[in-house]
C-alpha positions as CSV (number, residue, x, y, z in Angstrom):
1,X,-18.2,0.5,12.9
2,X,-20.7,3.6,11.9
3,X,-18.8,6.6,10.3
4,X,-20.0,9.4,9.6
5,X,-18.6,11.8,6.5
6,X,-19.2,16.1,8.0
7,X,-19.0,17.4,3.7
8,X,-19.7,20.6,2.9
9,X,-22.4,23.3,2.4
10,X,-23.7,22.1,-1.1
11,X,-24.9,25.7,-2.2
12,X,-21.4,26.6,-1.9
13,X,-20.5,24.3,-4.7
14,X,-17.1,23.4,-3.5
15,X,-16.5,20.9,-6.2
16,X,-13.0,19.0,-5.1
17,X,-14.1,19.0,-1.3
18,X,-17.6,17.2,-2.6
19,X,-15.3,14.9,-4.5
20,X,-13.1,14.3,-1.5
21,X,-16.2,13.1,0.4
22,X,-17.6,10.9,-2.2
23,X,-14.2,9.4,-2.8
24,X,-14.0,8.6,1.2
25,X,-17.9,7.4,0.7
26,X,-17.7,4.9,-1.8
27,X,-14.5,3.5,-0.8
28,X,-15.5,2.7,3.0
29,X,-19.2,1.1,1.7
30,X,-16.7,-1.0,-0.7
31,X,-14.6,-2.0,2.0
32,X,-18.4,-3.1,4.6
33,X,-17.9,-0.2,6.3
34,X,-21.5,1.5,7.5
35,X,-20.7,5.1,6.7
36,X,-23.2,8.1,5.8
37,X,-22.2,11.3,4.6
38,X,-24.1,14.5,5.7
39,X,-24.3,18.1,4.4
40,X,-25.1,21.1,6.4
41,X,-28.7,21.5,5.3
42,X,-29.7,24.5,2.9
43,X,-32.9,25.9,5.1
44,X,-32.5,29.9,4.1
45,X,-30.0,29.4,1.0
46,X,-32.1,26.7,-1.1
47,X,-34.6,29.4,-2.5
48,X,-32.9,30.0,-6.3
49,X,-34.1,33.4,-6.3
50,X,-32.1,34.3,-3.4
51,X,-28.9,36.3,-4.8
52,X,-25.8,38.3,-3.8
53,X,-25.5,39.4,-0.1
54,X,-28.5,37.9,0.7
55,X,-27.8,34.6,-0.7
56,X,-24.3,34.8,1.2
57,X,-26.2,36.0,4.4
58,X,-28.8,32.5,3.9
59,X,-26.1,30.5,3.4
60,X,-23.9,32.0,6.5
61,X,-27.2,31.2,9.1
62,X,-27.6,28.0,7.5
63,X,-23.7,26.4,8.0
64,X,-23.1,27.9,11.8
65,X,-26.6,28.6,12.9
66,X,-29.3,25.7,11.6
67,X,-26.3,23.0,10.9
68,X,-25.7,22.3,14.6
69,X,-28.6,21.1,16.1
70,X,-28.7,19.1,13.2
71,X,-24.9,17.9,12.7
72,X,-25.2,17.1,16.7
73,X,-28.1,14.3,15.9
74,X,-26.2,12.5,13.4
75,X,-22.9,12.4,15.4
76,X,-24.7,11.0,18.7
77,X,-25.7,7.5,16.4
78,X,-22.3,6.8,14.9
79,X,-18.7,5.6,16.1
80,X,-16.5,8.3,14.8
81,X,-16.9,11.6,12.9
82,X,-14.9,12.5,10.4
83,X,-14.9,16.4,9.2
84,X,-14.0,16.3,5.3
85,X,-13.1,19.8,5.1
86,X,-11.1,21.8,7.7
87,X,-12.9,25.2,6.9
88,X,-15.5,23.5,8.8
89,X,-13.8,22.6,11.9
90,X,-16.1,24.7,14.1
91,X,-18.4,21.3,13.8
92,X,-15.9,19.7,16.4
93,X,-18.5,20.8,19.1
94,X,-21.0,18.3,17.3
95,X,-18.8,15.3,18.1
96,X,-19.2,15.9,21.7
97,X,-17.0,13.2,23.6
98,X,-16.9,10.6,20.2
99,X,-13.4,10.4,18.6
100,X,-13.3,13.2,15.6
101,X,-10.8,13.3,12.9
102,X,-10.8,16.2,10.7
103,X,-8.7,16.5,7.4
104,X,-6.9,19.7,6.8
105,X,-6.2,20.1,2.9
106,X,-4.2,23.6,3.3
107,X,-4.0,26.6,5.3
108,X,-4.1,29.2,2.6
109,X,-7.5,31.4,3.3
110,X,-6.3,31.2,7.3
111,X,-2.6,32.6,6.5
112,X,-4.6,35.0,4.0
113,X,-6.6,36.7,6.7
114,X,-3.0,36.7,9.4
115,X,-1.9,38.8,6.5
116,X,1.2,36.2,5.3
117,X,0.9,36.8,1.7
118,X,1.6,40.5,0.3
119,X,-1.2,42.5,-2.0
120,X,-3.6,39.4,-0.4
121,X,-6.5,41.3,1.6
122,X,-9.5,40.0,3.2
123,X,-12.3,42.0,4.5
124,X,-13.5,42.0,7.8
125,X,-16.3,39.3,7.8
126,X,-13.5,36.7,6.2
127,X,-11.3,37.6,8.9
128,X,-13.2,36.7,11.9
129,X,-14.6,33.4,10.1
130,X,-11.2,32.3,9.5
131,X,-9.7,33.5,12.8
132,X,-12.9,31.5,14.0
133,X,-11.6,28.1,12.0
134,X,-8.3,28.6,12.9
135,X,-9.4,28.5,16.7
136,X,-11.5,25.8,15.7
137,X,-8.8,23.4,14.2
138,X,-6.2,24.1,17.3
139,X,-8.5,22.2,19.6
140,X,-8.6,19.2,17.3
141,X,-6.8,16.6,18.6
142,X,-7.1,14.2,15.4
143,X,-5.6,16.1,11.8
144,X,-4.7,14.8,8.5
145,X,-2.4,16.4,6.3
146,X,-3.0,15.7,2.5
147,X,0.8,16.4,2.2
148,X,3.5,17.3,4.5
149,X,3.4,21.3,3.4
150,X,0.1,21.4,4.6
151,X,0.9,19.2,7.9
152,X,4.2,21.9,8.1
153,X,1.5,24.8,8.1
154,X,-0.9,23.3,11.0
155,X,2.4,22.6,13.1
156,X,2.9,26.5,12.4
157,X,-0.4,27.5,13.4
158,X,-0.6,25.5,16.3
159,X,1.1,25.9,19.4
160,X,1.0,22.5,20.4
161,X,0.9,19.7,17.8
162,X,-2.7,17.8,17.9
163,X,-2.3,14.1,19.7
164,X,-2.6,12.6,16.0
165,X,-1.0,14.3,13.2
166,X,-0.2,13.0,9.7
167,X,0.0,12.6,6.1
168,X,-2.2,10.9,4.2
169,X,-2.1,12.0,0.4
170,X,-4.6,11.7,-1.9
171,X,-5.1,9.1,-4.8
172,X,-6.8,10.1,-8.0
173,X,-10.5,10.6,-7.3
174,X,-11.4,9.6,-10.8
175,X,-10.1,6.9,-13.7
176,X,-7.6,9.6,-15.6
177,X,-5.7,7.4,-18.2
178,X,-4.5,8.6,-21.7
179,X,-6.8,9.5,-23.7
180,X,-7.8,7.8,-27.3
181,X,-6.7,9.6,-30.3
182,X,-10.3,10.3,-31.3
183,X,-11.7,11.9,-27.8
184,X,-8.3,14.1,-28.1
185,X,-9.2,15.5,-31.7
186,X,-12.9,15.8,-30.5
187,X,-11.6,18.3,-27.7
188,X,-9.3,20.2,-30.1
189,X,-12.0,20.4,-32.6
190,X,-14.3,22.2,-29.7
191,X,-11.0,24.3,-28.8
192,X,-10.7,25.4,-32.5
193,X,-7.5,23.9,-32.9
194,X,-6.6,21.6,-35.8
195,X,-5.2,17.9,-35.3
196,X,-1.6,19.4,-36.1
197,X,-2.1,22.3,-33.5
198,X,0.3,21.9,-30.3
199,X,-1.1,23.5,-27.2
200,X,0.1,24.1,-23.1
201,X,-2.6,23.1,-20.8
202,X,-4.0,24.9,-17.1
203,X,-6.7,23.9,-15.2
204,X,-7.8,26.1,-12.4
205,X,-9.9,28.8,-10.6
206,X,-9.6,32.0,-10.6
207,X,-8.0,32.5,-7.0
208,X,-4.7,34.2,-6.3
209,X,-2.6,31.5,-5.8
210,X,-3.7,29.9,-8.8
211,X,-1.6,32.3,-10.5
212,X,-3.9,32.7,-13.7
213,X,-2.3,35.2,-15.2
214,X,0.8,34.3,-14.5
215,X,0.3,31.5,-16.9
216,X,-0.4,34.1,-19.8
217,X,2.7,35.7,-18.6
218,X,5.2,32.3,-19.1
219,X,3.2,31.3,-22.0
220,X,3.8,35.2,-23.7
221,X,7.5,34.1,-23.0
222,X,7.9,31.0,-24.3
223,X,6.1,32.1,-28.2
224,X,9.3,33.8,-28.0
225,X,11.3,30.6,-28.5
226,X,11.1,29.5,-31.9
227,X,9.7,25.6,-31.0
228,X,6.9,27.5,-29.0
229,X,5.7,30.2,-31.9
230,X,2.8,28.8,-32.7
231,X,1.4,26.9,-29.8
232,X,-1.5,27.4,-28.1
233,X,-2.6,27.7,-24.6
234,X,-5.7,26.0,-23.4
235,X,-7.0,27.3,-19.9
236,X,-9.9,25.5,-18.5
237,X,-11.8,26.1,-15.0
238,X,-13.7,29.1,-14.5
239,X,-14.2,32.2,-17.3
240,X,-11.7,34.4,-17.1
241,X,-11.1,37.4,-15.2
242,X,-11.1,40.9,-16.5
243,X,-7.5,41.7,-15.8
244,X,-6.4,37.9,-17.8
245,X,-8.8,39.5,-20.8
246,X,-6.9,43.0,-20.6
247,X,-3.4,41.4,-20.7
248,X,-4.3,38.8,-23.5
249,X,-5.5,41.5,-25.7
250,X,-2.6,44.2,-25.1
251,X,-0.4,41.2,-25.7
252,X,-2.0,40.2,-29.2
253,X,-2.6,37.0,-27.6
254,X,-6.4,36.5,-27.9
255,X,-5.8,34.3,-31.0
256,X,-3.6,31.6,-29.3
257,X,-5.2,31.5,-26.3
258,X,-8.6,29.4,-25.4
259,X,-10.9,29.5,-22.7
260,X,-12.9,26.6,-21.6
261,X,-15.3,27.2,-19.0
262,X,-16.8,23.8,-16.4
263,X,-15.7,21.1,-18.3
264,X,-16.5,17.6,-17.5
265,X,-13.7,14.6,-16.6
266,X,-13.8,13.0,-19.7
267,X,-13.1,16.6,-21.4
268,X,-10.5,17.1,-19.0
269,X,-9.1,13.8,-20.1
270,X,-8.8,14.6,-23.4
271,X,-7.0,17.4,-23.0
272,X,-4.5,16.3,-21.0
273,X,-3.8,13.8,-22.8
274,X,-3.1,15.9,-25.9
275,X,-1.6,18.6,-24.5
276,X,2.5,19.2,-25.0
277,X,2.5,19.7,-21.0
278,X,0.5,21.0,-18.5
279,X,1.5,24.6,-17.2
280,X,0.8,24.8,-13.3
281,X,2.9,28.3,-11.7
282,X,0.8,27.7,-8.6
283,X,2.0,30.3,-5.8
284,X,0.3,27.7,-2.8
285,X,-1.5,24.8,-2.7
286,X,-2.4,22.4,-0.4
287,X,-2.2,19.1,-2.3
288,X,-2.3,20.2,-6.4
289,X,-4.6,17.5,-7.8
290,X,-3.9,18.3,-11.6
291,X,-0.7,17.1,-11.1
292,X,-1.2,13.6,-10.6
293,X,-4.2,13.7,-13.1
294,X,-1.8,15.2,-16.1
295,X,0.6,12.4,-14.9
296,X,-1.6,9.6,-15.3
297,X,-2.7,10.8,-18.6
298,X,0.5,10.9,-19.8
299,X,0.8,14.5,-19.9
300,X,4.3,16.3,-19.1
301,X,4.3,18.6,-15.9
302,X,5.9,22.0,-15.5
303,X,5.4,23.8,-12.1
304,X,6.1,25.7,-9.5
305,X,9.8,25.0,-7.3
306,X,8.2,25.1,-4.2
307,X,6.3,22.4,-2.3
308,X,4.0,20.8,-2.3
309,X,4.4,20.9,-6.4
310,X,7.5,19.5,-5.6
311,X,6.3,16.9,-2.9
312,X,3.5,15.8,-4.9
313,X,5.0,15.7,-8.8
314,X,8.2,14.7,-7.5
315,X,10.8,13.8,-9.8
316,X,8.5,13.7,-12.5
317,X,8.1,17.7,-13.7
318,X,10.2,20.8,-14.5
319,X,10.4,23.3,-12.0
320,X,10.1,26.6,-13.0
321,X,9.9,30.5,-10.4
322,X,6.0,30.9,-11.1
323,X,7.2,34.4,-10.4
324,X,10.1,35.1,-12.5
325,X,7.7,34.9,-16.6
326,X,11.1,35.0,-18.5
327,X,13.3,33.0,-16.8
328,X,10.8,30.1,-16.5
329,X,10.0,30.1,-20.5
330,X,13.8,29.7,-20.6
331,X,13.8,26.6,-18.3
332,X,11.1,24.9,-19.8
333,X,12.7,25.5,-23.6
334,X,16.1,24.4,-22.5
335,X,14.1,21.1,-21.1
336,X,11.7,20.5,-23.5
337,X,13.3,17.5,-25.1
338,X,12.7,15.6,-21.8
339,X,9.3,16.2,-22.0
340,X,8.9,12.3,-23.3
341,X,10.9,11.0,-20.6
342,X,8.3,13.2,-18.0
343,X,5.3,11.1,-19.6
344,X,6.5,7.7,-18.4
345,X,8.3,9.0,-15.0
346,X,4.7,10.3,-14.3
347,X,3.2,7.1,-14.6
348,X,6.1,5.7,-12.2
349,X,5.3,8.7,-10.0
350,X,1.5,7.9,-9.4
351,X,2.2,4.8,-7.9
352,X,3.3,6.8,-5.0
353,X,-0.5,7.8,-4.8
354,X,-2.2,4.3,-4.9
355,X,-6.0,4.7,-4.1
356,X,-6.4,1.6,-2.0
357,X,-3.1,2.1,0.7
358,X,-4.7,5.5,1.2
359,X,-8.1,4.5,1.8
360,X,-6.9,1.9,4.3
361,X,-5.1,4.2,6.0
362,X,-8.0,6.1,6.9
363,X,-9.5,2.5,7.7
364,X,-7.0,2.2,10.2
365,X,-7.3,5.2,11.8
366,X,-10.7,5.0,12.4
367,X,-10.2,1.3,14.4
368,X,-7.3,3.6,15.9
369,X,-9.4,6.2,17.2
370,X,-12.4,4.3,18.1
371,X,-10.1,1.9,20.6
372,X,-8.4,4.9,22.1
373,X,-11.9,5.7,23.4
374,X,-13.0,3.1,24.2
C-alpha cells in the first residue's frame, strides 16, 4: 500500500497541521507502510523579501494555481490520498478516481465567513475562499472528525452525510510527561518568577476563539480571592495583542502577568508541569490539544463548558462560562482543592487518547477504502 500525506503550504507556517502530518508520517513508516508526505510547493512565496499583500498574493497563486498540476502527479503513483487539513479540500480534484480521505479538524473559519459567530467579520477574499472549501469538503465522500463536535458541524454543513464519516481523535503528538523539578525552576527563572511563585498557565494564538483576553479577564477575577492574590499568569503562544496590553495595564496587572513568545516542547513541558492549572476559556475549538498535553503533565485543567473541551478533557477539568469573568473565578476558587484529584484523573483520562489505537484506525481505513475501489 502507497499513501500519500496532502500537508500544508509550508510558508503559511501552520504549526499543529505540520505536526498532524508528521505524526500520521512517522507512524505509518513504523508500522511498513510506504507513505510520502507532500507540500504544495512555494514557486512565487519562497523569495524572503516578498512581504505583506504581495507575499499573501505569492502564496495564494502558489496553493490553488501551481499546486495542482503538481499535487495531480503525486496522487496518480499512489493507492490512496489522504488530505491532512480540510482547508485544503479543493485538492479532491487531484485524486481523480483514487479513494481520498480527508480529515476535518473544525469548522470554525467556514461558520466565520456564514456569519455564525457575532462581532466575527471576514472580508471579502476570506469569504469566497472559505465558501470555496466548504463546497470543496461537501463532495468528499471520505471525512474524519477529530472529535464528535467537529463531526456534528460537517453533518451541519452538509446536506447529505459523506459515505464515511467518523471520529478519530487525536493522541499526543509529542512525549508530554511531568516535568523534573529542575527544568520547572529553569522555566520560572526565565519567567521571572521565584521557586515559591504559583502561576495559571495558557497556551494559544491570538485568534478569537482563543479567547486571550478573556483569560486576563478570569485571571483579574480570581487575584480577588485571597488563595489567588499573588499568583501569576503565564501566557505563552504568540506576543500579545494591543488590546491584551491596554487591558493589563488599566488593570495594574503588567506585574503578574508574563508573556512568552514561540516556545519550544520541552519549555512547554515545563511549564505545565509547574503550573497550579492550566486556564483554557476557549469559545470554539475543534479538538483543544493543550488539554491532553496539561493532562499528561500532570497539570490541572479549567475550561470552557461547552464541547469539545468537555468531550476531550472529560471528567478530568473544571468547567467554567469562558464568557461570564466573575462567575468562573468563583467556580474555580470554590474547586480549587480538587485541583490534586484533576492531576491523577488526567492521567486516567489520556488513556482515552492512546497513540497506537488511533493510528491503526487510520490503518484500517485506508485497507477500507482501497478495497471499496477496488
Amino acid at each position: 500500500m502507497k499513501v500519500l500525506l496532502i500537508s500544508n503550504y509550508p510558508p503559511d507556517a501552520q504549526e499543529s497541521m505540520l505536526r498532524y502530518a508528521d505524526m500520521l508520517e512517522h507512524a505509518l513508516r513504523s508500522r511498513g507502510v510506504m507513505v510520502e508526505t507532500v507540500f504544495p510547493p512555494p514557486v512565487l512565496g519562497r523569495p524572503s523579501w516578498l512581504h505583506g499583500p504581495w507575499k499573501k498574493w505569492a502564496g495564494y497563486l502558489d496553493k490553488y494555481i501551481f499546486a495542482f498540476p503538481y499535487l495531480r502527479k503525486k496522487a496518480a503513483a499512489v493507492d490512496v490520498i489522504h488530505i491532512c487539513d480540510h482547508s485544503n479540500a479543493m485538492y479532491l480534484k487531484c485524486a481523480g478516481k483514487k479513494p481520498c480521505l480527508i480529515t476535518c479538524h473544525d469548522l470554525i473559519a467556514v461558520f466565520s465567513a456564514r456569519g455564525k459567530y457575532p462581532g466575527v467579520r471576514v472580508g471579502k477574499m476570506g469569504r469566497l475562499l472559505q465558501n470555496w472549501i466548504a463546497g470543496s469538503l461537501m463532495q468528499a465522500k471520505n471525512i474524519v472528525c477529530v472529535s464528535q463536535k467537529t463531526l456534528q458541524d460537517v453533518k451541519e454543513l452538509c446536506a447529505h452525510a459523506p459515505q464515511n464519516l467518523e471520529v478519530i481523535y487525536h493522541p499526543l503528538h509529542w512525549k508530554y510527561a511531568p516535568a523534573s523539578r529542575e527544568a520547572i525552576e529553569a522555566e520560572k527563572a526565565k519567567c521571572g518568577l521565584t521557586v515559591h511563585d504559583e502561576y495559571f498557565f495558557h497556551v494559544g494564538n491570538n485568534h478569537w476563539y482563543k479567547n486571550r483576553l478573556g483569560v486576563m479577564r478570569i485571571f483579574s477575577e480570581l487575584r480577588k480571592f485571597p488563595r489567588f492574590q499573588n499568583a501569576r499568569l503565564v501566557l505563552a503562544g504568540k506576543p500579545w495583542t494591543r488590546e491584551m496590553r491596554d487591558f493589563a495595564q488599566r488593570m495594574d496587572l503588567l506585574d503578574a502577568l508574563v508573556e512568552r513568545v514561540d516556545i519550544s516542547n520541552e519549555e512547554l513541558q515545563a511549564l505545565y508541569s509547574g503550573a497550579v492549572a492550566l486556564l483554557f476559556p476557549s469559545l470554539e475549538e475543534g479538538f483543544g490539544w493543550p488539554l491532553l498535553e496539561a493532562q499528561a503533565c500532570g497539570c490541572p485543567v479549567i475550561t470552557s463548558n461547552r464541547p469539545p473541551m468537555t468531550e476531550i478533557a472529560g471528567t478530568a477539568a473544571i468547567y467554567i462560562d469562558p464568557e461570564l469573568p466573575e462567575q468562573a473565578a468563583e467556580v474555580i476558587d470554590k474547586n480549587a482543592d480538587d485541583f490534586r484529584d484533576l492531576r491523577s484523573r488526567g492521567f486516567e483520562n489520556l488513556r482515552r487518547f492512546a497513540f497506537d489505537p488511533s493510528m491503526d484506525r487510520y490503518l484500517d481505513l485506508y485497507h477500507r477504502l482501497i478495497q471499496a475501489n477496488a
